[in-house]
N, CA, C and O of each residue as an XYZ file, in Angstrom:
900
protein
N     222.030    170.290    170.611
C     221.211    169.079    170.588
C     221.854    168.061    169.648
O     222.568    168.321    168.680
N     221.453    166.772    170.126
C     222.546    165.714    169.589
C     221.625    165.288    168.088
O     220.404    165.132    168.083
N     222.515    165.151    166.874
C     221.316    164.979    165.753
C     221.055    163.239    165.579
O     220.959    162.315    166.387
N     221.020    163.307    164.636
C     220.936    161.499    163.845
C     222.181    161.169    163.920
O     222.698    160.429    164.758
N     222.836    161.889    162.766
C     224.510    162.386    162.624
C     225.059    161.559    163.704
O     225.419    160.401    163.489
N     225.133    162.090    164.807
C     226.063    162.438    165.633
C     225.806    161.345    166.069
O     226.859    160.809    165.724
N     225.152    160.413    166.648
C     224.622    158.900    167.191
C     225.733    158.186    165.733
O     226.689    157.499    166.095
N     225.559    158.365    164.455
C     226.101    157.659    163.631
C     227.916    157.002    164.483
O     228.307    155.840    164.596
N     228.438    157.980    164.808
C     229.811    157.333    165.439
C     230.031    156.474    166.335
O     231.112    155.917    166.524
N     228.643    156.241    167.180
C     228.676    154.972    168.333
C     228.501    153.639    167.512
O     228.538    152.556    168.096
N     228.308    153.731    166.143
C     228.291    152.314    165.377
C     230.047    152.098    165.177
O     230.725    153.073    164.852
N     230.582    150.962    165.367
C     231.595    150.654    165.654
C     232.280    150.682    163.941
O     233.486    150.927    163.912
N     231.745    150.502    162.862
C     232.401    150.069    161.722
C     232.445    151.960    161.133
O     233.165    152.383    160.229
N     231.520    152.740    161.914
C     231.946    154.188    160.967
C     232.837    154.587    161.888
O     233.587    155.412    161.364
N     233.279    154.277    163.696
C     233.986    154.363    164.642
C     235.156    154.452    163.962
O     235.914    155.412    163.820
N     235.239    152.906    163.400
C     236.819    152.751    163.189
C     236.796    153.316    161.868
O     237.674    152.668    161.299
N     236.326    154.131    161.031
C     236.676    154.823    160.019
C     236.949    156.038    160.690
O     238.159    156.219    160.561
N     236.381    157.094    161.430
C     236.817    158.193    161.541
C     236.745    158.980    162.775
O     236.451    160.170    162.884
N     237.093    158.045    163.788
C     237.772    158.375    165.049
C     239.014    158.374    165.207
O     239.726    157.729    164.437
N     239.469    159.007    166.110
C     241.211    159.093    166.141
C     241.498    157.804    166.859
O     240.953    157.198    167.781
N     242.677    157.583    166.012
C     243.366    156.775    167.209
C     244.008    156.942    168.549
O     244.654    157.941    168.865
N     243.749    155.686    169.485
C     244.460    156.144    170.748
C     245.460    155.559    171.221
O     245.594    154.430    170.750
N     246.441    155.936    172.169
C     247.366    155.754    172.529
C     247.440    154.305    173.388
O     247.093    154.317    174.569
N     248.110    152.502    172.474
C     248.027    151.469    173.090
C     246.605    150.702    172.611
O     246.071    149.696    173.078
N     246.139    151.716    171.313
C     244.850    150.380    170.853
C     245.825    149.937    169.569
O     246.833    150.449    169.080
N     245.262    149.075    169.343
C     245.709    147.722    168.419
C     244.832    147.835    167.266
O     243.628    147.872    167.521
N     245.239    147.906    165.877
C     244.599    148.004    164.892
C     245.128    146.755    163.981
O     246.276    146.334    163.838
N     243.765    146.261    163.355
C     244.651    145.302    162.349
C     244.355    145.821    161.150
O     243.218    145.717    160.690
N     244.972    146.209    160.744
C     245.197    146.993    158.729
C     245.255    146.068    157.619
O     245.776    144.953    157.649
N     244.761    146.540    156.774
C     245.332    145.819    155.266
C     246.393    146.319    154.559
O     246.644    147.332    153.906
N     247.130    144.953    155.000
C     248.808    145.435    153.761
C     249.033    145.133    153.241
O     250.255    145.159    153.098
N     248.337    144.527    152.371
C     247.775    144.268    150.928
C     246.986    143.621    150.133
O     246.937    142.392    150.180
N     246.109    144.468    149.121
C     247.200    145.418    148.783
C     246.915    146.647    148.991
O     245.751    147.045    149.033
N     247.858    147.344    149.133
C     247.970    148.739    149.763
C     247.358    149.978    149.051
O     247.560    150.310    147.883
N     246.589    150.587    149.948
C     245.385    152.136    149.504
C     245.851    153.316    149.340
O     247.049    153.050    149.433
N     245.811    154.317    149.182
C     246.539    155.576    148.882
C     246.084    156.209    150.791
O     246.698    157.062    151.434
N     244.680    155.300    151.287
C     244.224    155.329    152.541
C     244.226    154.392    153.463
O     243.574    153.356    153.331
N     244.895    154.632    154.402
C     245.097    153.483    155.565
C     243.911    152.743    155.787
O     243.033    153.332    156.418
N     243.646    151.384    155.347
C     242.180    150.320    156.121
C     242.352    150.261    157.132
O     243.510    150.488    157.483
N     241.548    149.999    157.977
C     241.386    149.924    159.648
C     240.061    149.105    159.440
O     238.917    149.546    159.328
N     240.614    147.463    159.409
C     239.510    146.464    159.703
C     238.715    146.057    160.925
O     237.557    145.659    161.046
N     239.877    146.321    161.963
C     239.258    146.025    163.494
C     239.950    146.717    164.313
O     241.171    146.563    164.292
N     239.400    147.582    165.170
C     240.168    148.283    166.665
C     239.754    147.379    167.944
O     238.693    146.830    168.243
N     241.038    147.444    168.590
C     240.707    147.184    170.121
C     241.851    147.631    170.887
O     242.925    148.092    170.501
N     241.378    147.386    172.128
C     242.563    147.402    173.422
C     243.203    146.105    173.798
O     244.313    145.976    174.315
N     242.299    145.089    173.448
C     242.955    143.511    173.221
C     243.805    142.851    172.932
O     243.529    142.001    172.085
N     245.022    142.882    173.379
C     245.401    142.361    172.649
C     245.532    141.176    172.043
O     246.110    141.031    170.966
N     244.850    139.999    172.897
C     244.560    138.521    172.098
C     243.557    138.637    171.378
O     243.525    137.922    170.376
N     242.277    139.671    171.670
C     241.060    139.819    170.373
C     241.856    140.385    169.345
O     241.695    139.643    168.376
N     242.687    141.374    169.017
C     243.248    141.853    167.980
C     243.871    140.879    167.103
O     243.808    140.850    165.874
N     244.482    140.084    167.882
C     245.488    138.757    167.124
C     244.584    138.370    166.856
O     244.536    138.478    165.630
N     243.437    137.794    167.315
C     243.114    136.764    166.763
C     241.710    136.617    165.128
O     241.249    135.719    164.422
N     241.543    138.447    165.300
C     240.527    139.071    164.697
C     241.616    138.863    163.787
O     241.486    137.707    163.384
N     243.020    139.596    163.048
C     243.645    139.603    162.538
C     244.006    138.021    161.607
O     244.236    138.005    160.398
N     243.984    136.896    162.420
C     243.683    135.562    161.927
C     242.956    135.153    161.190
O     243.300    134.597    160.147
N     241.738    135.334    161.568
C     240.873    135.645    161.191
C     240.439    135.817    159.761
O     239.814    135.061    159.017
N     240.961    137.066    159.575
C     240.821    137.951    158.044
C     241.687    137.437    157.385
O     241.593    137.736    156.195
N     242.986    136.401    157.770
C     243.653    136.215    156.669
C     243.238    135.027    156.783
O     243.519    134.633    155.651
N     242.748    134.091    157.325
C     242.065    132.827    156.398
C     241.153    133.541    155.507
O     241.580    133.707    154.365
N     240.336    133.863    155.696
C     238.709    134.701    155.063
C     239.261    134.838    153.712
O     238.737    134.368    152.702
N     240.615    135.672    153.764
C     240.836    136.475    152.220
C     241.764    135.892    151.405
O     242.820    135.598    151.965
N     241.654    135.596    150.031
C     242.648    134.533    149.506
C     243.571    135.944    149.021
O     244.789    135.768    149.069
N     243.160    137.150    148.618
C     243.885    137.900    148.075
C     244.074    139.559    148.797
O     244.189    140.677    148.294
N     244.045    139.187    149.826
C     244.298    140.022    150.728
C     245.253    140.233    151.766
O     246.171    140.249    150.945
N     245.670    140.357    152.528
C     246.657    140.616    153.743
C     246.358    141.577    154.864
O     246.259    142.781    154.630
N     246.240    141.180    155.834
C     246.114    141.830    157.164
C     247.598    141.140    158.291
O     248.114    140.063    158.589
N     247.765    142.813    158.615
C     248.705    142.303    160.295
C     248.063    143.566    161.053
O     247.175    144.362    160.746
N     248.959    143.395    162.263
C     248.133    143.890    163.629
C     249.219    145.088    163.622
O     250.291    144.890    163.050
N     248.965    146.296    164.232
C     249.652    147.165    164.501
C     249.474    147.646    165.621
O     248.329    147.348    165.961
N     250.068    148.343    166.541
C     249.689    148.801    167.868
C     249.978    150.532    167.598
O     250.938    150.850    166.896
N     249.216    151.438    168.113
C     249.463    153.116    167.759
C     250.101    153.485    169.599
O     249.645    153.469    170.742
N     251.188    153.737    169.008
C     252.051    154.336    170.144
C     252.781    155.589    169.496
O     253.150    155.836    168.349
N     252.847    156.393    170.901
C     253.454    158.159    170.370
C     253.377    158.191    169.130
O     254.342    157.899    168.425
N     251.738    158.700    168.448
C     251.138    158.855    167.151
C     251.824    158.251    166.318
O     251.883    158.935    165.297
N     252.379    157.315    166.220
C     252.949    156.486    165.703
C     251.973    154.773    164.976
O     251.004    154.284    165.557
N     252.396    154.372    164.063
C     251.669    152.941    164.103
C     253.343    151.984    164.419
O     254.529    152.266    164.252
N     252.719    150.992    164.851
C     254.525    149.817    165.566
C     254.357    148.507    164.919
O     253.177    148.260    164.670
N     255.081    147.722    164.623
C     254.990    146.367    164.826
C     254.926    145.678    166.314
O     255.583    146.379    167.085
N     254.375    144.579    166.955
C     253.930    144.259    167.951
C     254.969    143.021    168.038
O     255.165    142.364    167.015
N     255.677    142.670    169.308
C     256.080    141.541    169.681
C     254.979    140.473    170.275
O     253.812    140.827    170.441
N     255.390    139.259    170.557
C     254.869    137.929    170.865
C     253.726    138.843    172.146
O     252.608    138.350    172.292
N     254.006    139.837    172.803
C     253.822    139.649    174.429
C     252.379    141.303    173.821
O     251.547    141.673    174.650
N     252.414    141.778    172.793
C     251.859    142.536    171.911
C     252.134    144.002    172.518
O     251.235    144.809    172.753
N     253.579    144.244    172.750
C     254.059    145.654    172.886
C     254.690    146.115    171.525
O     255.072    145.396    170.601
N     254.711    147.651    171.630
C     255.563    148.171    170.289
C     256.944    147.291    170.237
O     257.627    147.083    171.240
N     257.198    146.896    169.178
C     258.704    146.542    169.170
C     259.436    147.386    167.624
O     260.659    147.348    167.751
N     259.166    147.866    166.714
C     259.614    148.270    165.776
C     258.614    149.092    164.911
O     257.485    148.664    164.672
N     259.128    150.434    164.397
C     258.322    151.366    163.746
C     258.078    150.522    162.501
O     258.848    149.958    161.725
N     256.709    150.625    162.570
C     255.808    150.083    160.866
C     256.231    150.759    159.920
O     256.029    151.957    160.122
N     256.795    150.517    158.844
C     256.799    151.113    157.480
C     255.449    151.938    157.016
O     255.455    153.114    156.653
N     254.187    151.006    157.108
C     252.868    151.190    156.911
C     252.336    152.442    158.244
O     251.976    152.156    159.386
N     252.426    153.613    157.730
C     251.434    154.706    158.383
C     250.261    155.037    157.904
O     249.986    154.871    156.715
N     249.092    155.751    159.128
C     248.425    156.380    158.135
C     248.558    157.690    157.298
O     247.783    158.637    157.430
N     249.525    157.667    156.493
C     249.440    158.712    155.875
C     248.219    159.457    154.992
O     247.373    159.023    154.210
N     248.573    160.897    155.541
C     247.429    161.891    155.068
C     247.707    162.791    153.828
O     248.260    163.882    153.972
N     247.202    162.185    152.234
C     247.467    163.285    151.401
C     246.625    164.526    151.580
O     245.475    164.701    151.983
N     247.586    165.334    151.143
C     247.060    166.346    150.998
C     245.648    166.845    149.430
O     245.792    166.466    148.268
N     244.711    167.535    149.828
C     243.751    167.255    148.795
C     243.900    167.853    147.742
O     243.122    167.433    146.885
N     244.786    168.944    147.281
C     244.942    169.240    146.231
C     245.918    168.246    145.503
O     246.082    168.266    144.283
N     246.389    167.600    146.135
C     247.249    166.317    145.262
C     246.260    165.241    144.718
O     246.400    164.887    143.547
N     245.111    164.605    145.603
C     244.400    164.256    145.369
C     243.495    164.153    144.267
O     243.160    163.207    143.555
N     243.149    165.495    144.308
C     242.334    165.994    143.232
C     243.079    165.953    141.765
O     242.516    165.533    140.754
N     244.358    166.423    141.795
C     245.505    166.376    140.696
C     245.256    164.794    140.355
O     245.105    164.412    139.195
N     245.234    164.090    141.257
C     245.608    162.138    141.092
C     244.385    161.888    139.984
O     244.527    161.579    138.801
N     243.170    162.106    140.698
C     242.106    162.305    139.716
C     241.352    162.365    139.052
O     240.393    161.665    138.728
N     242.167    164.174    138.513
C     241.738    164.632    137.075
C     242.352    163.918    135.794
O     243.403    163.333    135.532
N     241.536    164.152    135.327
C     241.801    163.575    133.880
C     242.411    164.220    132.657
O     242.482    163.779    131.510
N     242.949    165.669    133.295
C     243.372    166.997    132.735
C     244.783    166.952    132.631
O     245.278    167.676    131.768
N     245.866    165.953    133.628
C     246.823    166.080    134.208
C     247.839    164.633    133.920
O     247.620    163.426    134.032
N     249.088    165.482    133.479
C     249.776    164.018    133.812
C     250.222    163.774    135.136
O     251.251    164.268    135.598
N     249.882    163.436    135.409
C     250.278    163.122    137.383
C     249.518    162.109    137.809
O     248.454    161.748    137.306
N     250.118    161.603    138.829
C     249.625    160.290    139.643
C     250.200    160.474    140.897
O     251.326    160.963    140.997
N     249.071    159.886    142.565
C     249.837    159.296    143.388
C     250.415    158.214    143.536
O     249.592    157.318    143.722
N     251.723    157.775    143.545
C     252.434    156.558    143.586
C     252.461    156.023    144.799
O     252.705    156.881    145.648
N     252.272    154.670    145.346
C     252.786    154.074    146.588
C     254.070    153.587    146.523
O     254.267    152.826    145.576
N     255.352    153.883    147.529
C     256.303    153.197    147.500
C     256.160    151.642    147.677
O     255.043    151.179    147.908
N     257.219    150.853    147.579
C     256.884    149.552    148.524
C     256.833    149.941    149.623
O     256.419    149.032    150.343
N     257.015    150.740    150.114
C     256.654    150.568    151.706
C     255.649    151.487    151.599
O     255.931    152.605    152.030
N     254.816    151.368    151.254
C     253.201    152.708    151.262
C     253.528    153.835    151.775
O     252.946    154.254    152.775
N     254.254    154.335    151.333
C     254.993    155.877    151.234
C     254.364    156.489    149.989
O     254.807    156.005    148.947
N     253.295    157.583    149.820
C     252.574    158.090    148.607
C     253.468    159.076    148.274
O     254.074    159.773    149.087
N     253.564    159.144    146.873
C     254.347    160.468    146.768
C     253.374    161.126    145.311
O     252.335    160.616    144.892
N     253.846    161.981    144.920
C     253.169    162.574    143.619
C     254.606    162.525    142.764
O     255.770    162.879    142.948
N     253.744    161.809    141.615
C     254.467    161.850    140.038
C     254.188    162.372    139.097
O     253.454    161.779    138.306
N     254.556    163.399    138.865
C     254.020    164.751    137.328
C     255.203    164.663    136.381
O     256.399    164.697    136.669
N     254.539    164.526    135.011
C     255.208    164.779    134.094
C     255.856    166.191    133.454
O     255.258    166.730    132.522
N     257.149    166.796    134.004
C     257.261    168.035    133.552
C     257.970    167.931    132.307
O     258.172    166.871    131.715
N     258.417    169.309    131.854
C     259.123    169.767    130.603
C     260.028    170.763    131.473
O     259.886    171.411    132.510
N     261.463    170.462    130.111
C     262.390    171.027    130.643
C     263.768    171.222    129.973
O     264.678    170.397    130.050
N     263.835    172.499    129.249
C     265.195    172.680    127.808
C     266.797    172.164    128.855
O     267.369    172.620    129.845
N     266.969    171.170    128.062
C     268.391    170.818    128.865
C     269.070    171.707    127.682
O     268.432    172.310    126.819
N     270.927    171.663    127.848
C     271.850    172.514    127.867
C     272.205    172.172    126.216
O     273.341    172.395    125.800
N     271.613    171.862    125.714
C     271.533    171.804    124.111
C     270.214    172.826    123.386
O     270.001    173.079    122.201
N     269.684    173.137    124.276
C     268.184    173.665    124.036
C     267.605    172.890    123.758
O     266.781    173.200    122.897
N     267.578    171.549    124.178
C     266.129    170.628    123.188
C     265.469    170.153    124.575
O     266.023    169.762    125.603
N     264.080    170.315    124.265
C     262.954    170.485    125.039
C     263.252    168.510    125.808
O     263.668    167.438    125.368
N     262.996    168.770    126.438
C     263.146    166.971    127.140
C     261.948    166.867    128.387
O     261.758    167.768    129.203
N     261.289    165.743    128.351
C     260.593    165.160    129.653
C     261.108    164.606    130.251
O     262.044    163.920    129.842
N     260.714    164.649    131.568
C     260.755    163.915    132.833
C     259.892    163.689    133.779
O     258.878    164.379    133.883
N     260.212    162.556    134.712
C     258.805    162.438    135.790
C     259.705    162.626    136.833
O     260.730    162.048    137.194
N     258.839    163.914    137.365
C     259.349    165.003    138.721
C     258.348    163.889    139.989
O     257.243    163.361    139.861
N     259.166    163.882    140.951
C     258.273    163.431    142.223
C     258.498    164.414    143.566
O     259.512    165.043    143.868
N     257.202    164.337    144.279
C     256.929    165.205    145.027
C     256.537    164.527    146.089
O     255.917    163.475    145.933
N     256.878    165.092    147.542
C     256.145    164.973    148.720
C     254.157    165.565    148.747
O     253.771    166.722    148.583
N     253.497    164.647    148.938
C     252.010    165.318    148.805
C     251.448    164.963    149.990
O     250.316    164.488    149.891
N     252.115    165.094    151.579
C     251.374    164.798    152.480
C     251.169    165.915    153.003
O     252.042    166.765    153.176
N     249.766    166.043    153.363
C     249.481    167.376    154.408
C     250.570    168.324    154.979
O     250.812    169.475    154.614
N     251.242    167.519    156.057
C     252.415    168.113    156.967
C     253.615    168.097    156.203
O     254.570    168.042    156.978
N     254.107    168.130    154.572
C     255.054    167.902    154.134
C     254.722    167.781    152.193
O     254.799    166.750    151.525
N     254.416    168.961    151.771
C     254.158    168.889    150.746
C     254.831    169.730    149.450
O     255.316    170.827    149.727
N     254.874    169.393    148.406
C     255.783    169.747    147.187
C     257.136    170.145    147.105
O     257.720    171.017    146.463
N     257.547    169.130    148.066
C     259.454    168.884    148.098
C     259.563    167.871    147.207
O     259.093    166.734    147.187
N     260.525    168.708    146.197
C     261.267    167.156    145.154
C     262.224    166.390    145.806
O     263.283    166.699    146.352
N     261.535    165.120    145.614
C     262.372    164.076    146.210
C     262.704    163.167    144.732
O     262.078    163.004    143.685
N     264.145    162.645    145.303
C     264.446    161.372    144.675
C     264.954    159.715    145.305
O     265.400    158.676    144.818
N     264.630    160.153    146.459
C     264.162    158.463    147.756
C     263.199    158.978    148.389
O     262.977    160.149    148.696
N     262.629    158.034    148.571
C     261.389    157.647    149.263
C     261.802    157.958    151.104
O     262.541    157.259    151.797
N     260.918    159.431    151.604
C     261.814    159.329    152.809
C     261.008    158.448    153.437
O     260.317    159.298    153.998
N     260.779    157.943    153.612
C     260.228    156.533    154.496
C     261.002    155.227    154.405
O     261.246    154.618    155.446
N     261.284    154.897    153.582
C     262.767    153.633    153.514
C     263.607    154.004    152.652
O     264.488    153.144    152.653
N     263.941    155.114    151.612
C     265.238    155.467    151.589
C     265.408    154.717    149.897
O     266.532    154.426    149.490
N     264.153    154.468    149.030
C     264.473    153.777    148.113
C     264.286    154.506    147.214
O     263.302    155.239    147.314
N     265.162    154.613    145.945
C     265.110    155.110    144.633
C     263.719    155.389    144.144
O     263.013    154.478    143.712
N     263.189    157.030    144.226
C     262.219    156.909    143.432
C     261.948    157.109    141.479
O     260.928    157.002    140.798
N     263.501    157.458    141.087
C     263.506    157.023    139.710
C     262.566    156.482    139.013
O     262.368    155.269    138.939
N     261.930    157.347    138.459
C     261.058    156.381    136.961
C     261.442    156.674    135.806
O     261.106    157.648    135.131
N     262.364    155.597    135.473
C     262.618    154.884    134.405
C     261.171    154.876    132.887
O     260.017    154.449    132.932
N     261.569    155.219    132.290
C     260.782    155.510    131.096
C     260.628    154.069    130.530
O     261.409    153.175    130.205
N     258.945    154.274    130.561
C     258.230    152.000    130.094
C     258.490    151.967    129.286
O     258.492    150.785    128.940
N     259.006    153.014    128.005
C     259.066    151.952    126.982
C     260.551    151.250    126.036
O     260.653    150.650    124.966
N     261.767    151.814    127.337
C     263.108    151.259    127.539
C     262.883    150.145    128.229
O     262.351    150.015    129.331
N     263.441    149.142    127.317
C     263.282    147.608    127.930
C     264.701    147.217    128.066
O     264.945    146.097    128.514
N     265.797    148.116    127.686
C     266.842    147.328    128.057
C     267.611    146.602    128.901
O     268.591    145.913    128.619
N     266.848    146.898    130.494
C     267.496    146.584    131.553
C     266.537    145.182    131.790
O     267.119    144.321    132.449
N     265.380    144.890    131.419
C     264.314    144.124    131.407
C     264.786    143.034    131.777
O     265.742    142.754    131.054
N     264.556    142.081    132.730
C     265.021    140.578    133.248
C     264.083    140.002    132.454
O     263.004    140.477    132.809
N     263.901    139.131    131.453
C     263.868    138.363    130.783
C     263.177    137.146    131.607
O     262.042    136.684    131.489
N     264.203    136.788    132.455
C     264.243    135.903    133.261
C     263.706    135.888    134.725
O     264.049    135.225    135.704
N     262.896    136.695    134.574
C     262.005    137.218    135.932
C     260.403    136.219    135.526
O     259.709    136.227    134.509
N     260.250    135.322    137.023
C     259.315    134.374    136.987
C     258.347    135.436    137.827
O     258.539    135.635    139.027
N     257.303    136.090    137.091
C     256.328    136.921    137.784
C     255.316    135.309    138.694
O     255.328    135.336    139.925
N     254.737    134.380    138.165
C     254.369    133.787    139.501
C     255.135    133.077    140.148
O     254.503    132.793    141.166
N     256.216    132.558    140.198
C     256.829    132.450    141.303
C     256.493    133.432    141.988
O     255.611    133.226    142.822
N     257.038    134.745    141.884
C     256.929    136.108    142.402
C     255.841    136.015    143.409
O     255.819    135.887    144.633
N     255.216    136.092    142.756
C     253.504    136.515    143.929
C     253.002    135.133    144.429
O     252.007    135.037    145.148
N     253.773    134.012    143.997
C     253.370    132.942    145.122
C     254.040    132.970    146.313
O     253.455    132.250    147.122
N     255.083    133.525    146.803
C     255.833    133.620    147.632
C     255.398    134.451    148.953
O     254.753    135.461    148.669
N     255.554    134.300    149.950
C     255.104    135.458    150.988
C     255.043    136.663    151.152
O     256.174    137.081    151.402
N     254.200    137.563    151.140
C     254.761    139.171    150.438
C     256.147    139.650    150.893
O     257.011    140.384    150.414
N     256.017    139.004    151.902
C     257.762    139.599    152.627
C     258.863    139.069    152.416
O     259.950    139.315    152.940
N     258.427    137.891    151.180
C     259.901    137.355    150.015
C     259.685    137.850    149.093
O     260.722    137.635    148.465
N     258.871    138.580    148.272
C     258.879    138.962    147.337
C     260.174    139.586    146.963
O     260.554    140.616    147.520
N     261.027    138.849    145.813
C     261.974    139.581    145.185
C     263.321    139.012    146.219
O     264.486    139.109    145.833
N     263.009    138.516    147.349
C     264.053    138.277    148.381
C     265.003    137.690    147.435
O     264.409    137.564    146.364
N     266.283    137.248    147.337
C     267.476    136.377    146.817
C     267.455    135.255    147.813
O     267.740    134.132    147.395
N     267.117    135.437    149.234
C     267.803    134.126    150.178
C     266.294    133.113    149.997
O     266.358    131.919    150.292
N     265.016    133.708    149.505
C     263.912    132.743    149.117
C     264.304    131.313    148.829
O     265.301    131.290    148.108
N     263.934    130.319    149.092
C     263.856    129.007    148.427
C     262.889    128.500    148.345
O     262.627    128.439    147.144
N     261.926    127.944    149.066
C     260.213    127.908    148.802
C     260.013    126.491    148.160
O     259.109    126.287    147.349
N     260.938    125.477    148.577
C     260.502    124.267    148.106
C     260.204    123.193    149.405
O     260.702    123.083    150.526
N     259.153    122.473    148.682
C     258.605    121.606    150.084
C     259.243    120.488    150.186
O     259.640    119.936    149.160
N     259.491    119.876    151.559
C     259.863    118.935    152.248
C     259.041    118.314    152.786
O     258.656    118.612    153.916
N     258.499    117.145    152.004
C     257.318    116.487    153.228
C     256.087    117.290    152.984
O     255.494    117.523    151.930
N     255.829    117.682    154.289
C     254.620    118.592    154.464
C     255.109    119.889    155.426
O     254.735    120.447    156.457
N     256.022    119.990    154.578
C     256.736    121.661    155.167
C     257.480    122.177    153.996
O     258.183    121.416    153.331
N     257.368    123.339    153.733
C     258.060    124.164    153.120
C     259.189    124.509    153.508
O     259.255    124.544    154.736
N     260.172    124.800    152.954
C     261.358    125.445    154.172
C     261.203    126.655    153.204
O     261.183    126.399    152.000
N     261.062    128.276    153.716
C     261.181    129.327    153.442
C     262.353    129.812    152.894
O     262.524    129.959    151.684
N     263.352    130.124    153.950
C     264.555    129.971    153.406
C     265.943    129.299    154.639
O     265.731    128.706    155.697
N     267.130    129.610    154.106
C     268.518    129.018    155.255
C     267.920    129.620    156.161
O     267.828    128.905    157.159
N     267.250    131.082    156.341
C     267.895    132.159    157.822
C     266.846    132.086    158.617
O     267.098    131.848    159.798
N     265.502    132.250    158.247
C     263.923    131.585    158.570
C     263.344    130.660    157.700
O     262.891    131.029    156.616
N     263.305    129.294    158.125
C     263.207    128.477    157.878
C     261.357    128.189    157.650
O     260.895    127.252    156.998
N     260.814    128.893    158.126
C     259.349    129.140    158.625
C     259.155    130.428    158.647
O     258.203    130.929    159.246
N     260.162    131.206    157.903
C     259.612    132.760    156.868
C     259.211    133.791    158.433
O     258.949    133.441    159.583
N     259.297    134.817    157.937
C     259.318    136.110    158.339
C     257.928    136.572    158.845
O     257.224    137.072    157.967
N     257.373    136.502    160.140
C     256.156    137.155    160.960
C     255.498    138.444    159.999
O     254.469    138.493    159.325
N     256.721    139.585    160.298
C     256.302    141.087    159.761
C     256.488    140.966    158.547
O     256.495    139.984    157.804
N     256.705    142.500    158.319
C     256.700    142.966    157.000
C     257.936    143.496    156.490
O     258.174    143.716    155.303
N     258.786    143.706    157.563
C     260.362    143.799    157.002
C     261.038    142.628    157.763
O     260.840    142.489    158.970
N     261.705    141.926    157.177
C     262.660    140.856    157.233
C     263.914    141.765    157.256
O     264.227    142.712    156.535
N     264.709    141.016    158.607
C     265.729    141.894    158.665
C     266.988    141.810    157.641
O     267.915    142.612    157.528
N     266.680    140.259    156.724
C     267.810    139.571    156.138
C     267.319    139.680    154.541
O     267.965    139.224    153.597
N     266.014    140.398    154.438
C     265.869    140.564    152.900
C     267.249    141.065    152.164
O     268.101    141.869    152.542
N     267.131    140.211    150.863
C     268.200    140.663    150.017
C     267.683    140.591    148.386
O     268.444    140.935    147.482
C-alpha cells in the first residue's frame, strides 16, 4: 500500500533531489559555488525550457552560477547551440563515500573534504611520518573518497590532472604579492586566473580577451592560460 511517503516524490522539487537521472534530460546545476553535493535546480527533456530556466537563475543570483548540462551514458556533458552532448563536464555528480563524510565532520580529526577546481572531492588528512633522519615530520596525505573509488593516495586530481600538493599556510614565500584578489573574482569564473584576460571596456562592450572577444560560454575555455 502506497504511504504519504511515497506520494512525496511526485512533488517535482523532492523529484529533482532524489530521483535518478535519465538518459537525454537536461539539468541546470550550480557551478558556483561548488557543494561537496551536486545542485540540481531544474530537470527537463526541453531543451529550450532548460536554457531558458538556466537564464533565468543567473539573472536572479548576483552570487551564484548556473549552466545547463545534458546526462548522457551516466555521464553529465556540456551541451552545444542545437543542445546535444558536445564535451564531458568537469562538474559530476560525484558520490562521497560516508565514512569520509563523517571523517569531514568530526571535530575529532584532522581531515577535510577538498573540492578541486574542477569539483573533484578528494580527502585531506593530516598524517605523521619519521623521515630518514628519524625526526617525526607532517604531512597532508590526499585520498580518493568516492564510493566506487576510495582510499587511493593521490597526488593529481584524477579528474583534470592538477597538482593536489598542499603547500603548508604558513610558508609565504612563493606568495604573489602582486595578486589583485578583486580583479580576480570580478572576472568571469572561466577567466579566473586566465593570463590571455583583458576585461577592459570599449564603449559599451567589454572585450574579454584577443581569442574570445565576448568570453567563453562553458566552463573550460579551450585557450585558458
Amino acid at each position: 500500500m502506497d504511504t504519504e511517503q511515497d506520494f512525496l516524490f511526485f512533488n517535482p522539487r523532492i523529484a529533482t533531489k532524489y530521483n535518478p537521472f535519465y538518459e537525454g534530460e537536461y539539468l541546470v546545476i550550480q557551478s558556483y559555488p561548488r557543494e561537496h553535493k551536486l545542485i540540481v535546480e531544474h530537470r527537463s527533456f526541453d531543451y529550450k525550457n532548460a536554457k531558458s530556466h538556466c537564464e533565468l537563475e543567473n539573472l536572479a543570483h548576483d552570487y551564484t552560477s548556473f549552466s545547463l548540462r545534458i546526462f548522457h551514458n551516466n555521464k553529465l556533458w556540456n551541451v552545444d547551440y542545437e543542445g546535444k552532448p558536445q564535451s564531458l563536464s568537469k562538474q559530476q555528480d560525484w558520490r562521497i563515500a560516508q565514512e569520509y563524510l563523517e571523517a569531514h565532520y568530526s571535530t575529532h580529526t584532522d581531515a577535510e573534504i577538498i573540492l578541486c577546481q574542477c569539483s573533484y572531492p578528494y580527502f585531506s588528512s593530516l598524517t605523521t611520518h619519521i623521515s630518514n633522519s628519524g625526526e617525526s615530520m607532517t604531512s597532508w596525505q590526499s585520498l580518493t573518497c568516492l564510493v566506487r573509488d576510495l582510499g587511493r593516495d593521490i597526488q593529481t586530481c584524477p579528474n583534470c590532472n592538477a597538482s593536489l600538493v598542499r603547500a603548508d599556510e604558513s610558508e609565504d614565500d612563493n606568495f604573489d604579492f602582486d595578486f589583485d584578489f578583486d580583479d580576480q573574482v570580478s572576472r568571469p569564473i572561466v577567466c579566473i586566473g586566465c593570463a590571455n584576460y583583458h576585461g577592459v571596456e570599449y564603449g559599451d562592450n567589454v572585450l574579454v580577451c584577443g581569442i574570445h572577444p565576448n568570453g567563453w560560454d562553458s566552463e573550460n575555455c579551450p585557450d585558458y592560460a
